[in-house]
C-alpha positions in Angstrom: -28.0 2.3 -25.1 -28.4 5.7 -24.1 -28.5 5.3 -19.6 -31.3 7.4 -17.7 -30.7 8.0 -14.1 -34.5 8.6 -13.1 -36.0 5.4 -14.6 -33.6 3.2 -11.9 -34.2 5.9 -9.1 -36.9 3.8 -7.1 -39.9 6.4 -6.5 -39.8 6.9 -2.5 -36.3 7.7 -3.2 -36.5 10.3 -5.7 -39.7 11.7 -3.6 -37.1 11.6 -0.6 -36.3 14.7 1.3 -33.0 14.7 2.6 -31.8 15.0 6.5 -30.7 19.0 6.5 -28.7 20.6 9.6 -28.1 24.4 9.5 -24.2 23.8 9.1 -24.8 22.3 5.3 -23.9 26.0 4.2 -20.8 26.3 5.5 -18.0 24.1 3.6 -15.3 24.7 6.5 -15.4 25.4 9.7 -13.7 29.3 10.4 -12.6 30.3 14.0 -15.3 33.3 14.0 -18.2 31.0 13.7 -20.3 30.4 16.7 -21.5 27.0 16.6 -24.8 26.6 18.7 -27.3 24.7 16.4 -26.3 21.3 16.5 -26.9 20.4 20.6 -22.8 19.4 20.5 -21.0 20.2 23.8 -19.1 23.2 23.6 -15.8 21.5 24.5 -14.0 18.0 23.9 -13.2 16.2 27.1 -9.6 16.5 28.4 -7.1 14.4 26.4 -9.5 14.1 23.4 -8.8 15.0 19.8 -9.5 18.9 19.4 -13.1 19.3 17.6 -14.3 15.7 18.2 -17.0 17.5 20.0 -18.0 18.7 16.8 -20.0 16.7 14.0 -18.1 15.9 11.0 -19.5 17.7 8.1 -16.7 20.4 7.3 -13.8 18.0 7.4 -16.1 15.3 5.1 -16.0 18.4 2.6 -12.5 19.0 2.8 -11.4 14.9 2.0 -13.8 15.0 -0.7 -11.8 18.1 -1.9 -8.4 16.2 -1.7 -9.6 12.9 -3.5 -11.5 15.4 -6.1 -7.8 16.9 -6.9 -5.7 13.7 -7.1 -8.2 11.6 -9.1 -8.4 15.0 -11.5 -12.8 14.8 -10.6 -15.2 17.4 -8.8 -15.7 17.1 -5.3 -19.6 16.8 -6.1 -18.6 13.3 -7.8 -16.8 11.8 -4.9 -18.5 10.4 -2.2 -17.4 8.6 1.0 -18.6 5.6 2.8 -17.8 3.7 5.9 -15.9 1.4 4.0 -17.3 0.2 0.8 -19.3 -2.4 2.3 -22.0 1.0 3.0 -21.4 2.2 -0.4 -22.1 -0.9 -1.9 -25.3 -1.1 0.7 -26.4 2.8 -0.1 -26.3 2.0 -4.0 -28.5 -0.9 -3.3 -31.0 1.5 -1.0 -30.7 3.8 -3.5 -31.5 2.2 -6.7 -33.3 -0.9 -6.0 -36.8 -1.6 -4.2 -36.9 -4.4 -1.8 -38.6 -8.0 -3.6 -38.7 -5.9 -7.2 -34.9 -5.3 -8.7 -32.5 -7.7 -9.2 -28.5 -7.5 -9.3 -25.7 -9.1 -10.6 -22.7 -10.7 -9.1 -19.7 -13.0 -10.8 -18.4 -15.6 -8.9 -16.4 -16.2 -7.5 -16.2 -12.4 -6.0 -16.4 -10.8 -3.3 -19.3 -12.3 -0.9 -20.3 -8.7 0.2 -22.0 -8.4 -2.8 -24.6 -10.7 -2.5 -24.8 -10.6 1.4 -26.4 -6.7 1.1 -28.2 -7.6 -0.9 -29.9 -10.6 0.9 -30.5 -7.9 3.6 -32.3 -5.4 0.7 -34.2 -8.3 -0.8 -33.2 -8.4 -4.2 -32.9 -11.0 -6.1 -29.0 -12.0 -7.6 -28.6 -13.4 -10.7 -25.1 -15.1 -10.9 -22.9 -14.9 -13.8 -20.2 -17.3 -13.3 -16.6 -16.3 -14.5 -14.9 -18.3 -16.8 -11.9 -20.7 -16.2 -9.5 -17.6 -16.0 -11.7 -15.6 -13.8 -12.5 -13.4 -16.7 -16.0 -12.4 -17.2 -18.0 -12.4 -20.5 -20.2 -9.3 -21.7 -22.1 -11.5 -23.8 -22.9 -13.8 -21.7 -24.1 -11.2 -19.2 -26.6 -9.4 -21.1 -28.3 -12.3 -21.9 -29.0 -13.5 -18.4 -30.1 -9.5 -17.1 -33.4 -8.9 -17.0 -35.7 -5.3 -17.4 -35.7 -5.9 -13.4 -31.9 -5.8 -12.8 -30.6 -2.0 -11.8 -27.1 -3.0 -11.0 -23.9 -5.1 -12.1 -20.8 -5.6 -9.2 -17.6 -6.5 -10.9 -14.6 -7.0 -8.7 -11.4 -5.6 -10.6 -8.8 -6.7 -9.5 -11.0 -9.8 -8.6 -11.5 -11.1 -5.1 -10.4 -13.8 -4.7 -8.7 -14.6 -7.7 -6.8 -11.6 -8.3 -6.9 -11.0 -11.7 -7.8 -7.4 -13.3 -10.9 -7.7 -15.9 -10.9 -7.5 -19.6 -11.3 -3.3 -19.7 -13.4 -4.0 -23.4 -15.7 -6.4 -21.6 -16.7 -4.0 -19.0 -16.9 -1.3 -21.4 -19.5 -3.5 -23.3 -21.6 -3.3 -20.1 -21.6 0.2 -19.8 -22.9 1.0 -23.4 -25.4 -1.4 -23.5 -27.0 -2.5 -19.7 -29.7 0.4 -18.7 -28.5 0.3 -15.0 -26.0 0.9 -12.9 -22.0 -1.0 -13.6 -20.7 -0.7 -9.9 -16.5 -1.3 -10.5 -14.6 -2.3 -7.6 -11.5 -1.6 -7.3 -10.3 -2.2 -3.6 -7.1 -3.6 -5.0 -6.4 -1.0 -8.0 -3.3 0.3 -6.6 -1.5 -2.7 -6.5 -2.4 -3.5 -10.3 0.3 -2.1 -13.4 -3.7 -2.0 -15.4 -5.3 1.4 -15.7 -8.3 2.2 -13.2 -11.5 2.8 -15.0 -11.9 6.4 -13.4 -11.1 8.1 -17.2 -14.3 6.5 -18.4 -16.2 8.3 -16.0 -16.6 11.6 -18.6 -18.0 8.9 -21.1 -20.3 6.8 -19.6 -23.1 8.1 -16.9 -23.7 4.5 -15.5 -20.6 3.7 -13.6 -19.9 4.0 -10.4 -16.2 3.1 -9.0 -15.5 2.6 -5.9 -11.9 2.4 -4.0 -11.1 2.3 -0.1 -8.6 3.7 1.9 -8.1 0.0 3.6 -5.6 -1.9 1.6 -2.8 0.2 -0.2 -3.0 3.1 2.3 -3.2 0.7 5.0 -6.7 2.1 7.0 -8.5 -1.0 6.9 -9.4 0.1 10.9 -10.6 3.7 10.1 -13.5 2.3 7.6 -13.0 5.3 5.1 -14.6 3.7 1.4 -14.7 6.0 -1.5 -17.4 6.1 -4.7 -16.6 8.2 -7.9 -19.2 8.3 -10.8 -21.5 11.4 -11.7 -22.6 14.5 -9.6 -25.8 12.9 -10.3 -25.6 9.6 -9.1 -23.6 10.7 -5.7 -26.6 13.2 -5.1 -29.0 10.3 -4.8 -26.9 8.7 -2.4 -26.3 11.5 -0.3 -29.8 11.7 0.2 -30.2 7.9 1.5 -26.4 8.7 3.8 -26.8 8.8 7.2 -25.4 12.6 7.9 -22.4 11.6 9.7 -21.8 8.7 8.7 -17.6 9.1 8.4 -16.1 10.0 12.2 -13.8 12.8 12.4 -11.0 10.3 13.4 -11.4 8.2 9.7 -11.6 11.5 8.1 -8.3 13.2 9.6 -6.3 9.1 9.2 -7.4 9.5 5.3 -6.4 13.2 4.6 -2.8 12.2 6.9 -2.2 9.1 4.6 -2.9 11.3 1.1 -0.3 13.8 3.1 1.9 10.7 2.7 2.4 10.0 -1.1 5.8 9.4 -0.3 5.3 6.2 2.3 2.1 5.4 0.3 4.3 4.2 -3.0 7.2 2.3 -1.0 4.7 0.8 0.9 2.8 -0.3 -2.4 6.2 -1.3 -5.0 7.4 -3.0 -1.5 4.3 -5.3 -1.7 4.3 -6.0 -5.2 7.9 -7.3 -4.6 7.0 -9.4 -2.0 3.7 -10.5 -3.8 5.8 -11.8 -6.6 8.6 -13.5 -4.2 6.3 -15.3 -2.0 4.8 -16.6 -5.2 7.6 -18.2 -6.3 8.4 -19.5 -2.7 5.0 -21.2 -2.6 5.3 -23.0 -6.0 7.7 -25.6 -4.6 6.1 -26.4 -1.1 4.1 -29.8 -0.6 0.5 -30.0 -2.4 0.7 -26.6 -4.4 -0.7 -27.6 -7.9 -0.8 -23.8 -8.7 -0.5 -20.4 -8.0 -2.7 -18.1 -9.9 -0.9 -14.9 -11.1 -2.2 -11.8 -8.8 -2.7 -7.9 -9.7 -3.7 -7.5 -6.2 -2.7 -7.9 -2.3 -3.3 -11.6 -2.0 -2.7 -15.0 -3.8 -4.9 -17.7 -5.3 -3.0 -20.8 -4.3 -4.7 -24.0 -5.8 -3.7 -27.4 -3.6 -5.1 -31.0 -4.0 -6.0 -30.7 -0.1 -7.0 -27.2 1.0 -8.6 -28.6 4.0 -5.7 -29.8 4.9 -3.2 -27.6 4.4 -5.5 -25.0 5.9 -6.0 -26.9 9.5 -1.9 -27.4 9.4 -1.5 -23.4 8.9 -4.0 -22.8 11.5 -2.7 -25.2 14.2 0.7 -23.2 13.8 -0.6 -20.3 13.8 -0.9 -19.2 10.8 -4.3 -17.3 9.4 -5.3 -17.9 5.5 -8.2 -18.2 3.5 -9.8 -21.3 2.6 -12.0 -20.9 -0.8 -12.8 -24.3 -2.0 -16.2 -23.5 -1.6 -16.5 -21.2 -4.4 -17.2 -21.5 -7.9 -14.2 -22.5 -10.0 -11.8 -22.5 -6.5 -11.6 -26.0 -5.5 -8.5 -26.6 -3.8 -7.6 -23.1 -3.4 -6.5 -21.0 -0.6 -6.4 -17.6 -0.7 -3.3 -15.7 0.7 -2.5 -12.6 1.6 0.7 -10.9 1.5 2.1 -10.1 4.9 6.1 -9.0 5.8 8.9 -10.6 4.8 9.3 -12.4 8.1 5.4 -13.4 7.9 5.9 -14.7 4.5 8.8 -16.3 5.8 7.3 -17.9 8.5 4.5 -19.4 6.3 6.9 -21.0 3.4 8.9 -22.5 6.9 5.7 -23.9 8.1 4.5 -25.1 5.0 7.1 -27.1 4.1 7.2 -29.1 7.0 3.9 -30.4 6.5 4.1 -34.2 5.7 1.0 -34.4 3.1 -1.1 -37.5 2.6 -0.4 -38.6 6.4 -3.8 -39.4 8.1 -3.1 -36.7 10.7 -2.0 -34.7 8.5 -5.0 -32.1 8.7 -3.8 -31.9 12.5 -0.2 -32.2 12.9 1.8 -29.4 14.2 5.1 -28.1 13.5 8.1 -28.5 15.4 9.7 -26.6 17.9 13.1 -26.1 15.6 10.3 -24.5 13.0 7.3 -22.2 15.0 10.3 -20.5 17.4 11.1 -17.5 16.1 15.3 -18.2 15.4 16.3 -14.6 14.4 16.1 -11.3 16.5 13.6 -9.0 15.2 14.8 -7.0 12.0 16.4 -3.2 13.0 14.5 -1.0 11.4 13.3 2.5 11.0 11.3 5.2 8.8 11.9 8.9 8.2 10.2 11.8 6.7 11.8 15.1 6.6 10.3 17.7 5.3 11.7 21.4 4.5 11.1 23.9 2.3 13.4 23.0 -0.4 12.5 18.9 0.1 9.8 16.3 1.2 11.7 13.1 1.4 10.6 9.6 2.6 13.1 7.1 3.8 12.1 3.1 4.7 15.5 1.1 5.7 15.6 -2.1 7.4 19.4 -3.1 8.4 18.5 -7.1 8.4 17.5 -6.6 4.9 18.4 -8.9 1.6 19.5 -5.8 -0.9 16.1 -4.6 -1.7 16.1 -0.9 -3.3 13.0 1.2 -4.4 14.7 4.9 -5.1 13.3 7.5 -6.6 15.0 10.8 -6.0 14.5 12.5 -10.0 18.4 12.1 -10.4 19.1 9.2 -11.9 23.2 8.9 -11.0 22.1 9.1 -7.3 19.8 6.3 -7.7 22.4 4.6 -8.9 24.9 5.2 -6.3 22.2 4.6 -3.7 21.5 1.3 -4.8 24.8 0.4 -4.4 24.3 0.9 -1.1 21.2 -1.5 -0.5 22.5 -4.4 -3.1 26.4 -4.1 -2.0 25.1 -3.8 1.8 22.5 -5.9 2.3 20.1 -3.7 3.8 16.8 -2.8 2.4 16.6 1.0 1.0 13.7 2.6 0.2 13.4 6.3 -0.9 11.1 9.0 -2.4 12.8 12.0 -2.5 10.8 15.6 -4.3 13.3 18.3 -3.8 14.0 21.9 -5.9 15.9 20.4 -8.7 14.8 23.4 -11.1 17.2 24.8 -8.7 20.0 22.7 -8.3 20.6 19.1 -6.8 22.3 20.3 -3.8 19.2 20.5 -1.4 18.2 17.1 -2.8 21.9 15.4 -2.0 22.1 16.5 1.4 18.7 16.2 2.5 18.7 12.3 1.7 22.0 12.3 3.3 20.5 13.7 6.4 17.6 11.1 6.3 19.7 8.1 5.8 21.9 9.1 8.7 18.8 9.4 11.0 17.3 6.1 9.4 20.9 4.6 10.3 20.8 5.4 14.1 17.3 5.0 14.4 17.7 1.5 13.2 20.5 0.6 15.6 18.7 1.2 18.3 21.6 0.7 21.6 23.9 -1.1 19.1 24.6 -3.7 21.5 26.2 -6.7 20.1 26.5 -4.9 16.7 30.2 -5.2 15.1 30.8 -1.6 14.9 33.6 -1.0 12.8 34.3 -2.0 9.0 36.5 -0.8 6.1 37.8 -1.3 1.7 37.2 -2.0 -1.8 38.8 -2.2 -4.8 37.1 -2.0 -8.9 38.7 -2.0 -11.5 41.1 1.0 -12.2 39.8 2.2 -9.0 40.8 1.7 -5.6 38.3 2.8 -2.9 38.9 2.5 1.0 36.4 3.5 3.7 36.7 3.3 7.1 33.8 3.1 9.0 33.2 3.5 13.1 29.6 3.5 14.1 30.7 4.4 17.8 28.7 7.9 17.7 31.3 10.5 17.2 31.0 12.3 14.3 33.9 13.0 12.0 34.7 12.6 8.3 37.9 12.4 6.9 37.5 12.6 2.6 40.6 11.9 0.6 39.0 11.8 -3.4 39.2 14.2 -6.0 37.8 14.3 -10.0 38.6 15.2 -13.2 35.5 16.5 -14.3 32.8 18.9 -12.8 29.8 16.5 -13.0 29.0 12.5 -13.0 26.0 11.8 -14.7 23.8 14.7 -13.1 26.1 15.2 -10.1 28.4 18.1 -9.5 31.8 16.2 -7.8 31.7 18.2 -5.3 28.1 17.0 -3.8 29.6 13.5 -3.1 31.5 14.6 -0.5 28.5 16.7 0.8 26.5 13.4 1.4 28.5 11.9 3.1 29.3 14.5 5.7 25.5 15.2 6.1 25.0 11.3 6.6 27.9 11.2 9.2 26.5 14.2 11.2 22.8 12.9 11.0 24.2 9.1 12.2 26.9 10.4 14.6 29.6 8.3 13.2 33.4 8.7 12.0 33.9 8.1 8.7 37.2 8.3 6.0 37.2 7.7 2.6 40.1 7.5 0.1 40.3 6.5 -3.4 42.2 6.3 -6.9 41.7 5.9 -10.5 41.2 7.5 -13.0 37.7 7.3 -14.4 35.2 9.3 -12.7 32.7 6.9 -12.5 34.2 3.6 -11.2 36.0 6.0 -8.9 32.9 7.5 -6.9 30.7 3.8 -7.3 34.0 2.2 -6.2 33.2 4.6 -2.6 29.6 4.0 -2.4 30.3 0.2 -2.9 33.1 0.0 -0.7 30.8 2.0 2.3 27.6 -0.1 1.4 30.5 -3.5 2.6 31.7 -1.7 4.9 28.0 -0.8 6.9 27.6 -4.5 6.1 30.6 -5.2 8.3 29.9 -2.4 10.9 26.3 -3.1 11.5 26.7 -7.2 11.6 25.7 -8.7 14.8 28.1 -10.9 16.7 26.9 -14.2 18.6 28.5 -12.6 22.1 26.0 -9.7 22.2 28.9 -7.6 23.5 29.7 -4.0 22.5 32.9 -3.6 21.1 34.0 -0.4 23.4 36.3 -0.6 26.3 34.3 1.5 28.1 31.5 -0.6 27.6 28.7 1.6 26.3 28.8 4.0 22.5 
């Protein structure tokens, strides 16, 4: 079915002049430009942002810009919203006339959907998903009618998580005559493609993302529409003109500055997604938990309301969904920390089910207090010329790793460190390898010995000391004093040039950049005679001896006689 814009474009909107100001000709802002046309004070207020005292239209232009080159799209087909909850207002406004168009929604999706547009009077038609949350093209079609201008699909689904068949939405794009609005709020956590590439093919879909899950922005309200230059030019007509702050704008172009944090951030929820969800298979009155593509869990119970109250009275926040179509039972969960996903499976399973208080009891005291100090933990970025590398490490860890400096051998050594230590070690590393790997080695060296003392914090009642390992042929020792003086003392040679893609003779180099950055005094020693076992027997051996340096005792002392490091 061949789509045409105009016939969905209600008439006072295509007869709509646009808000103008005299700035719209200037794309960026330039420090010879005399600003006196839009009645803005000439000056912030003392201790404010520099330029809040300016309206937002140059800095709109240059996010746009950004998005335009990452998502490989023009800037004229990105459009931003004050979260997608406007977008998904504006395409409504745009496209529909109050108590004349109709819309579709599946449930059970995301109630926004249907809220705007109760507030727009139109008319929803619901198209219930089947019993695996999948929807049906057929099925669709045959319940739209000539008055329905626009189609929501949630992908990955709210609250059920699952992505949607990309065929079935691709039947709704070549054969409904309005709009296919595709939202994927959750995208980033999904391994299923986005359906940005279809935007060359089909003129009638809109996608829409938002800075506030994966990037973490869900306070600055920045929302996000791609479809054609056509279709954004409609609703920049409706927008208000400033409707994005110069505060959401400048927290959106810092977090795309950020690509680094951005992806441990997102592989470090998809890990704990898929833990959790394990976890909560085995606690009292879960019948089942749905597999997710997306932030959150599906959790189906045979007493939501009860398990629900339980959580609440300790506590602890969730969703209850019975209420929706094809949910009953089910809570909907989102993935917090480790110590908040921790505290909900310790929780959960003390809840005595079937008991006739049992949609009020409480937890004991043994369970709500918080038993363990708060986890040591810090984050670097250090960026130089030659590198741009991101560093996440949490001391009270479980062996985590997520590495990814483009040399595979390293990765390998430094997940020794995480799985052999116990620490959690996350790392994106881009450095000048078409050079050499030197700047690479040293410069995650340097981070991890900054990550290392920042964690530590005053080191009070840590062990401070630890030392040796042995594998196979090999024979690796390490001595390890986290006291802050720096020395290293290196006692290792090799028979050959390179390791994987390693020259020798950067192994040493690491270290004595991770000893300088952590201020500590290290010697290492070893034997044998393959290469490889020899130089993973060292990184082994110092991942057990960190473990043993950076333990915690139960006296809270400092090991030092004169009482401070």
């Amino acid at each position: 079915m061949e789509f045409n814009l105009r016939s969905i474009i209600p008439d006072h909107i295509a007869t709509l002049r646009p808000y103008t100001s005299a700035r719209d000709d200037y794309k960026k802002n330039g420090d010879d430009l005399v600003f006196l046309d839009a009645n803005e004070q000439p000056r912030a207020l003392p201790d404010m942002p520099a330029n809040i005292n300016r309206y937002p239209g140059s800095q709109n232009f240059s996010l746009r810009e950004k998005l335009a080159a990452i998502k490989r799209l023009e800037p004229g087909q990105v459009f931003l919203g004050n979260g997608s909850d406007e977008i998904i207002d504006m395409l409504m406004r745009s496209f529909t006339a109050a108590g004349e168009h109709s819309v579709v929604v599946f449930p059970p999706t995301f109630g926004m959907y249907a809220v705007r547009a109760a507030v727009n009077q139109l008319e929803v038609i619901n198209v219930s998903l089947d019993t695996n949350f999948m929807i049906n093209a057929s099925a669709t079609l045959k319940q739209t009618r000539p008055d329905t201008r626009l189609l929501f699909i949630c992908h990955p689904n709210n609250p059920s998580g699952n992505t949607q068949p990309v065929g079935e939405i691709i039947k709704l794009l070549e054969q409904f005559s309005g709009l296919v609005v595709v939202d994927e709020a959750y995208i980033d956590f999904s391994p299923h493609n986005s359906m940005l590439p279809y935007l060359k093919t089909y003129p009638n879909l809109v996608v829409m993302q938002t800075f506030s899950k994966a990037y973490g922005l869900a306070g600055a309200r920045v929302g996000v529409s791609y479809a054609s230059a056509d279709i954004q030019a409609v609703l920049n007509k409706v927008r208000f003109p400033y409707n994005l702050g110069t505060p959401s704008i400048e927290l959106a172009e810092k977090a795309l500055d950020s690509h680094g944090s951005y992806l441990l951030q997102l592989k470090k929820t998809v890990y704990l997604r898929e833990e959790l969800a394990m976890a909560i298979k085995s606690l009292p009155l879960v019948e089942k938990v749905y597999p997710s593509d997306a932030n959150f869990l599906l959790v189906k119970t045979s007493d939501a309301p009860a398990v629900f109250k339980y959580l609440v009275n300790n506590g602890i926040i969730v969703r209850n969904r019975t209420s929706e179509p094809g949910c009953d039972g089910c809570l909907r969960i989102s993935v917090g920390t480790a110590e908040e996903n921790q505290r909900l499976i310790t929780v959960w399973q003390s809840f005595t089910p079937f008991s006739k208080t049992a949609g009020t009891q409480t937890a004991n005291d043994s369970v709500t207090r918080t038993q363990q100090k708060p986890h040591r933990t810090s984050a670097i970025r250090r960026k130089t010329s030659e590198t741009d590398i991101t560093l996440q490490l949490n001391l009270d860890g479980n062996g985590y790793a997520n590495i990814s400096t483009g040399l595979g051998f390293f990765d390998h050594m430094l997940h020794q460190i995480a799985r052999h230590g116990m620490v959690d070690l996350e790392i994106i590393a881009k450095g000048d390898l078409e050079t050499d790997p030197h700047h690479t080695i040293e410069d995650t060296g340097i981070c991890l010995g900054m990550a290392l003392l920042e964690a530590m914090g005053d080191k009070k009642g840590m062990e401070r000391y630890g030392f040796s390992l042995p594998m196979d042929d090999s024979d690796a020792t390490v001595l390890l004093d986290m006291g802050g003086r720096n020395y290293v003392k290196w006692e290792a040679s090799f028979n050959a040039p390179h390791i994987g893609d390693i020259p020798t003779t950067l192994f040493s180099h690491f270290f004595r950049s991770l000893a300088e950055s952590a201020r500590c005094n290290i010697h290492i020693s070893a034997r044998g005679e393959d290469d490889h076992h020899k130089i993973e027997a060292i990184f082994k051996a110092f991942a057990k001896t960190l473990l043993m340096a950076v333990a915690r005792n139960s006296s809270g002392a400092t090991p030092s006689s004169k009482g401070i490091l």
